[in-house]
N, C-alpha and C positions, 0 to 999 in steps of 0.2 A: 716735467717732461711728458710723461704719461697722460695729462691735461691737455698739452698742448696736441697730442699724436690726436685724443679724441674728437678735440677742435675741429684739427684737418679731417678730419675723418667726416662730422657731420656735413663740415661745410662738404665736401665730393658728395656724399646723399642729397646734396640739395639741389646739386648743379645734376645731377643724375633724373632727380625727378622731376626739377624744369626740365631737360632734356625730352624726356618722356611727353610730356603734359604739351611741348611745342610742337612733339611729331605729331602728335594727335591731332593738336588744330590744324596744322600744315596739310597733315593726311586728308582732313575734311573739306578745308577749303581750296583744294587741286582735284576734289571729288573721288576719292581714293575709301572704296572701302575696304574695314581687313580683314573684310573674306578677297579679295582684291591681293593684297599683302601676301596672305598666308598664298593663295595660288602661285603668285610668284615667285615665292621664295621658299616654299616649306616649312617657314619658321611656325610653331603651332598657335593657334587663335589665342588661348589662353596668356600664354610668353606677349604676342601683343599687344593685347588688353592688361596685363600688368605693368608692363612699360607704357603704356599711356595714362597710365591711373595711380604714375609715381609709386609703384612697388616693384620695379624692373631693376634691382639695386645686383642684380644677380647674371641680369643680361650678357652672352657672351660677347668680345669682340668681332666676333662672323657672324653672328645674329645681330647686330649692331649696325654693319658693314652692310648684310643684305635689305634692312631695312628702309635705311639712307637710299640702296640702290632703287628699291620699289619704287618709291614716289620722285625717281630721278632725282637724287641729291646725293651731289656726289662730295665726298673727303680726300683730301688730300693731303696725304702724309705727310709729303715735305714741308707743307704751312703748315703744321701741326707741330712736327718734329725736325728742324732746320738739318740735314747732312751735315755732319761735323768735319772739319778740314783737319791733316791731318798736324799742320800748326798749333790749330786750338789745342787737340789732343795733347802734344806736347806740352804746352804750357800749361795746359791741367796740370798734366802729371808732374810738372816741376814743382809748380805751387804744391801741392799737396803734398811730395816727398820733402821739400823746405820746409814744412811743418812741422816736422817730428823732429827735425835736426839744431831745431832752437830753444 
């Protein structure tokens, strides 16, 4: 079990520091520099030069959010995280409490 948490765990660092390593080139090739960045969003020079150089494992969500926004790239929660209906909900909850009762 403990194997497996570490697993998941590398693989999110990996996709975190592709993540980084993409904004960078993106940032370069829409001509974006991150003195550029940091002006518009406060985020510090440092913070995103680590995030482009795959050591941003630490990045906040609103540091994340405003950096997308700098080089106009925008997220969108709902594709990210579908609104759950309150159906679904329920039959979650069924399935789940059916569990323990068998």
């Amino acid at each position: 079990m403990i194997f497996h948490i570490m697993e998941t765990q590398r693989t999110a660092f990996e996709r975190i520091i592709s993540l980084g390593r993409r904004y960078g080139a993106y940032r370069k090739a829409v001509g974006i520099s991150q003195q550029d960045v940091h002006r518009k969003t406060g985020v510090a020079m440092s913070t995103i030069s680590l995030f482009e150089n795959g050591k941003g494992q630490g990045l906040s969500l609103e540091h994340f959010y405003l950096l997308m926004e700098a080089v106009d790239l925008s997220i969108d929660e709902f594709a990210l995280i579908p609104e759950a209906q309150k159906t679904d909900l329920a039959s979650l909850w069924k399935q789940q409490n059916n569990k323990g009762r068998k």
